[in-house]
Each structure stands twice: as C-alpha cells, then as structure tokens.
C-alpha positions, 0 to 999 in steps of 0.5 A: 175618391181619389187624392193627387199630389200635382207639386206642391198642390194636392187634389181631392176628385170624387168620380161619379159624385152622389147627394151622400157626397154633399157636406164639409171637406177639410185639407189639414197641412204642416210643414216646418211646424206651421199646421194650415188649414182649409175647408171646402163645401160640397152641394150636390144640385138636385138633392130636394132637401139641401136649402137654395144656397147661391153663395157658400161661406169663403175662407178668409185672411185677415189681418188681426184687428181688421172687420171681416164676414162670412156669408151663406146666401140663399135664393129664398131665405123664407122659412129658414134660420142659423147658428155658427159654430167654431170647433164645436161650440155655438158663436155666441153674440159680443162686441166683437162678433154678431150673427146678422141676417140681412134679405136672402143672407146670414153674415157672421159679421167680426168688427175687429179680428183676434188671433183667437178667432182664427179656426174653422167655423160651420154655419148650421141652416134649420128649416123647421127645427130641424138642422138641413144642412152645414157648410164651413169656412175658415178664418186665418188670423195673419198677425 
C-alpha cells in the first residue's frame, strides 16, 4: 500500500491487490478547521462470497432540505437483505428517511436532508443471517 501526495491530490495505490483487499477505504482531511471526509469501496472480483454488486453506494452533496439517495445495486438480489448504518448505529425508519428496496436495489431514500444527517453511512448485506459484505458512502450537508 502506498499513499501519494500529487499537489493538492493524494493517491491511495494497493500493488498486487488480493480478496483481503476488499472492504471500506476512508480519506479524513483538515485544513483551516474544516475536517472533510470521503470514502470509497473496494471489490476485488473473483472472490466467491462478495455479493453480485453492479453499482456501489456514491458519496453525495446536498443541500440542507433537499431529497437524496444512496444505492447499492446487485445483479440478483434474490436471497439478500441490508441494514444501513451511520457512525455505528442502525438507520432506523422516519419521516424523513427510509430503507426502501426496489427490484435488484436497496435505496436509503432521504425526503428532506438536515445538517445532522451529514457523516458516513455503511450498508451491511446479509445472505443468510449472516453479514457478506459492507460498503460505505458519505453525505455532505452544504448549508
């Protein structure tokens, strides 16, 4: 693993990548008191147990009461459920925000965005009751 710094862009490079190379990659920056941060998920394709995923949850930026979504989408879905979390605790439904699965996708679906849902969330898939596999995104609230 090896970290570069190109200007104002660092990169994150993993030679010979392996299956224990899979997983939740998070950047945390501050400069001038403001702390940003970004994630990224890793799937290292051939690996028997990591679910079909076609399309990874994307971090997002959105203005405060504005809707917004993440999305983890699978080829087949069939056999398979989630639950997303935010700093370690379980999403739980509200007005607000719902858990929604649609065909192939699971949506965390926000109807209006606070500056308090802003953080990293991490959707856990379970295939028989048991957790397969985590990807995360981040939401940034712009005020």
């Amino acid at each position: 693993v090896e970290i570069a710094r190109d200007g104002e862009r660092f990169r994150l490079s993993i030679s010979a990548v392996t299956s224990d190379d899979s997983g939740q990659y998070q950047l945390e920056a501050e400069q001038k008191g403001v702390k940003c941060i970004s994630v990224a998920s890793l799937i290292v394709s051939g690996n028997a147990n990591e679910p079909p995923v076609t399309k990874l949850p994307a971090s997002v930026s959105v203005a405060s009461g504005s809707a917004t979504k993440l999305v983890l989408e699978m080829s087949n879905s069939e056999g398979y459920t989630v639950q997303w979390f935010k700093g370690g605790e379980k999403v739980e439904k509200s007005e607000r925000m719902k858990s929604v699965k649609s065909g192939n996708s699971f949506k965390l679906d926000f109807k209006t965005v606070e500056a308090s849902d802003e953080g990293v969330y991490v959707v856990k898939v379970i295939k028989d009751k048991k957790a397969v596999a985590k990807y995360a995104a981040a939401v940034h609230v712009e005020p």
